[in-house]
N, C-alpha and C positions, 0 to 999 in steps of 0.2 A: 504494500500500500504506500504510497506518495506520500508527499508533504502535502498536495494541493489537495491530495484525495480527503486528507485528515481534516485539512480547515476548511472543507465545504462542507459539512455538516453542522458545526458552529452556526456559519455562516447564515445557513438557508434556514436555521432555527429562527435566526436572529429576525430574517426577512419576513417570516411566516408571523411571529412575533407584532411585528411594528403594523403588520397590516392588519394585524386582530383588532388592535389597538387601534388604528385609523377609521376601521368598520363600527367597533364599540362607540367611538366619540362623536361617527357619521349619526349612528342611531338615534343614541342619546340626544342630542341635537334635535332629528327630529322630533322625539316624542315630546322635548320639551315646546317646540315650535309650535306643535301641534295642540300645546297646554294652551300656550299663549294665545292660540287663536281664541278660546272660548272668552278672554276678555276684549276680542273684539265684538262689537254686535252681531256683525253679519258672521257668526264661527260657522253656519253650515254642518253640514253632516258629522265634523270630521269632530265635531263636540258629542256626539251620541255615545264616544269611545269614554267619555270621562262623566256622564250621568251628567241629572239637572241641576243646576243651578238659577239663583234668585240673582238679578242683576238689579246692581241701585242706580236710579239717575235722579239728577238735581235739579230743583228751581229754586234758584238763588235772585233776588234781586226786583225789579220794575219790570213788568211783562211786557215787553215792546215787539221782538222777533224772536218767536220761539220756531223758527225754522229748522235749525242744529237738532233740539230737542225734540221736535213732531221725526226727522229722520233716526234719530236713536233708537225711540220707540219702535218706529216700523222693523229697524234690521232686527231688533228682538221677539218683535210676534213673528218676524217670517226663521228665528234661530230654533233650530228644534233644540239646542242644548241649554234654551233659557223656560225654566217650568212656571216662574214668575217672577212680579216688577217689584220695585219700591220706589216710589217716589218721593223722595226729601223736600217736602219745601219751605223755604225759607223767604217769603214773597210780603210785601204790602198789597200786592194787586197790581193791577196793570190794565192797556188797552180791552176790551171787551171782545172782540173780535179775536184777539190768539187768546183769552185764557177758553173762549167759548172752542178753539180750533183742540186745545191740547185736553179740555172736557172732553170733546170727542174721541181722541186719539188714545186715549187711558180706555173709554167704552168697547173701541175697536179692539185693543190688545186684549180685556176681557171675553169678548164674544169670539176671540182666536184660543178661548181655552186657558186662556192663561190669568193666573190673579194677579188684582193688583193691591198693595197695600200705602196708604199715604202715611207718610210720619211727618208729623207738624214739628217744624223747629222753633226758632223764638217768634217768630210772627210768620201767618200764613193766613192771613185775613182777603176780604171783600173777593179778585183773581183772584187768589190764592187758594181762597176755602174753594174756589165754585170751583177749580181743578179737581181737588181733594175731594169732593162729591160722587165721583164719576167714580173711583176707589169699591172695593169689595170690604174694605176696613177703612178704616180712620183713627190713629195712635196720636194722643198729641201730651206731651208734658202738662202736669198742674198748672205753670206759668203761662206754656203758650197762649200767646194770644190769637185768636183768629174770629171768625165773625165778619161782622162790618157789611153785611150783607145789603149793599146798597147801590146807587149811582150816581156819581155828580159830574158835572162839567163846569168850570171855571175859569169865567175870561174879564178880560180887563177890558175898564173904560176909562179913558187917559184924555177923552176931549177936553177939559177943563185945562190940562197940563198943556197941549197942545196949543192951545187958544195963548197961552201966561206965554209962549214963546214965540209965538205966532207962524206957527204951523197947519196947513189948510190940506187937509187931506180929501182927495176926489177920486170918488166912486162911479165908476161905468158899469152898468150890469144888464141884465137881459134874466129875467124873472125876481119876484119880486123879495125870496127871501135867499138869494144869490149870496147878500153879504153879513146873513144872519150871524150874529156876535161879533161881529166888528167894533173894535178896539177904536175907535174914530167917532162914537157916540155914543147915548144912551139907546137901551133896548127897548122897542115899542111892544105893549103888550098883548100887540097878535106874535111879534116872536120869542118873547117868551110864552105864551100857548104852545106852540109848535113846538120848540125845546123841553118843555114839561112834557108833551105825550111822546117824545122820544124815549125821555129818559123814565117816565113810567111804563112806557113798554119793554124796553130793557129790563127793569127792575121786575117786571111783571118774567119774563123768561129765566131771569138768575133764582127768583120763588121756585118756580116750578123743576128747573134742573135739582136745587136741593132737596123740593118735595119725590125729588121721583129715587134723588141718589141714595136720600137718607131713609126712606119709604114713609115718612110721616106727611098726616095730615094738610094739605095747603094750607087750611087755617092755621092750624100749627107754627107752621112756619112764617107766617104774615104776623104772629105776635112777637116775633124777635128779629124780622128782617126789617129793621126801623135803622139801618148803619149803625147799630152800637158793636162794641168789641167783648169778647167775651175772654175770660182764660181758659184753659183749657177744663181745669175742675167746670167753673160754668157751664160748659159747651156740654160737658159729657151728663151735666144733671136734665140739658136740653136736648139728648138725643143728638146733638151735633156732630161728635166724636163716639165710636166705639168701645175705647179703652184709654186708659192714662196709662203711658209708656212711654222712652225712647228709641230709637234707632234700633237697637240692638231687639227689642222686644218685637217690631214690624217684621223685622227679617226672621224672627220664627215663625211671626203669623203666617207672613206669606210661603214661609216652608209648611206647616198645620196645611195650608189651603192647596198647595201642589202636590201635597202626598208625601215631600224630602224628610231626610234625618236630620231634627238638630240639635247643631247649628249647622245650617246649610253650607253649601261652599257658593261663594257670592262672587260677582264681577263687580267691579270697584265702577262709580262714576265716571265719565269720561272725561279728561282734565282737557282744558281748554285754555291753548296760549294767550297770552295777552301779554305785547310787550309794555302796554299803558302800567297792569300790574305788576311786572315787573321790576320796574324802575319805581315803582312806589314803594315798593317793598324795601328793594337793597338800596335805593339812594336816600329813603326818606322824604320822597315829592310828594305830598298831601295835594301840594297842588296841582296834579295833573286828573284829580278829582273835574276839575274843568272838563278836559277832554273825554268824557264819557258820555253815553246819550244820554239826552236829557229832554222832556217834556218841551213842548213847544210855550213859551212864555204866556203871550198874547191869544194864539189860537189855539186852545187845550181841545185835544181828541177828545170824545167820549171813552172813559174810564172809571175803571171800578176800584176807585182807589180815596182816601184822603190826605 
């Protein structure tokens, strides 16, 4: 036997060796990749291999464009590896029109089979609760507040100021309540009539979503949907809220209501860059508090907010 004959044995161990090793670390890799997808929404099938999971999303803030979140929702009723939702909200209210969009979109993902659980954080009031409605539960802290069950619109009349500096503001229009809340006069009382049955019919619609979410009474609900705020102890002595809990308490309900063990294994919320937050954070800019949306001054949308 050779020299050469001797050290290829070594040798070809060693090769056999590094590529077990390269196939283990390929796998490995995948299965984790493969983990990782279920904290995307859309994980697809390939989540069926790791059972259900409760995924949490958030509402955080003034309801302006819940576009991001109406799509979270959908990749998760079309995820077969999500058994159910949790929506955190932490909301004053907002426009009527998105919190009435994501009231439906919470409806849809329950008639896809799947529960949803709200957990009220410090405040989830006026938008906030009518979201939280559309819910299978409703968890909210003693303190939260929510409530507020109401509608206002709020605009400014600055003709006086206008006049002190003398500034003449000129309206062109083509129908006759074209410039209805215009900021350039006082309100005539055909349009406040108009404005009133707006905002009563509205208010008439947010009644009936809680009479239907909450299964109580219409009258019921016309005795406490006057805009005041409740805490949560309040809420739950009014059938408002299901149970007095935290975070941690929703995510077993909504395991309880999909059948899972818990504590379930959960998908985190989906974090959302912001370099405005950012630099608020690590630089200490309070004021770029500016640079966020903000309500229209002068011509305030209808909203369900105070």
């Amino acid at each position: 036997m050779t020299t050469a004959t001797r050290t290829s044995g070594p040798r070809r161990t060693t090769v056999v060796l590094v590529a077990l090793a390269l196939y283990a670390g390929v796998l490995g890799l995948f299965v984790l990749s493969l983990g990782t997808l279920l904290g995307a929404p859309g994980g697809g099938a390939g989540a069926r291999l790791f059972g259900g999971r409760v995924a949490i999303v958030e509402l955080e803030g003034i309801i302006l464009d819940v576009g991001d979140l109406l799509r979270e929702l959908r990749a998760y009723r079309e995820n077969p590896g999500v058994r159910a939702v949790v929506i955190r909200i932490n909301s004053p209210g907002g426009v009527v029109g998105p919190s009435q969009e994501l009231h439906d979109a919470l409806k849809r993902l329950r008639a896809a089979g799947k529960p949803v659980v709200a957990s009220l954080g410090a405040v989830a009031a006026s938008g906030g609760y009518y979201a939280a409605v559309a819910a299978d539960r409703i968890y909210a802290s003693p303190g939260s507040l929510t409530g507020s069950i109401g509608v206002i619109m709020q605009l400014a009349n600055v003709e006086a100021l206008m006049k002190k500096v003398g500034v003449e503001y000129v309206v062109v229009k083509a129908g006759q309540f074209k410039d209805v809340g215009s900021f350039s006069r006082a309100m005539t009382p055909e349009e406040r009539r108009v404005l009133q049955g707006l905002l009563d019919d509205v208010h008439a619609q947010f009644i009936d979503a809680v009479a239907a979410g909450r299964k109580l009474d219409r009258s019921a609900v016309v005795r406490f949907a006057d805009g005041r705020v409740f805490s949560g102890a309040q809420a739950k002595a009014l059938q408002m809220v299901d149970a007095l809990g935290g975070l941690e308490d929703a995510i077993d309900a909504a395991a309880g209501l999909a059948g899972l063990p818990k504590p379930p294994r959960t998908i985190g919320p989906q974090r959302r860059f912001s370099i405005t937050d950012l630099l608020r954070n690590q630089l200490g800019l309070s004021g770029l508090e500016a640079l966020k949306p903000r309500l229209p001054v002068f011509k305030t949308p209808l909203y369900l907010m105070d």
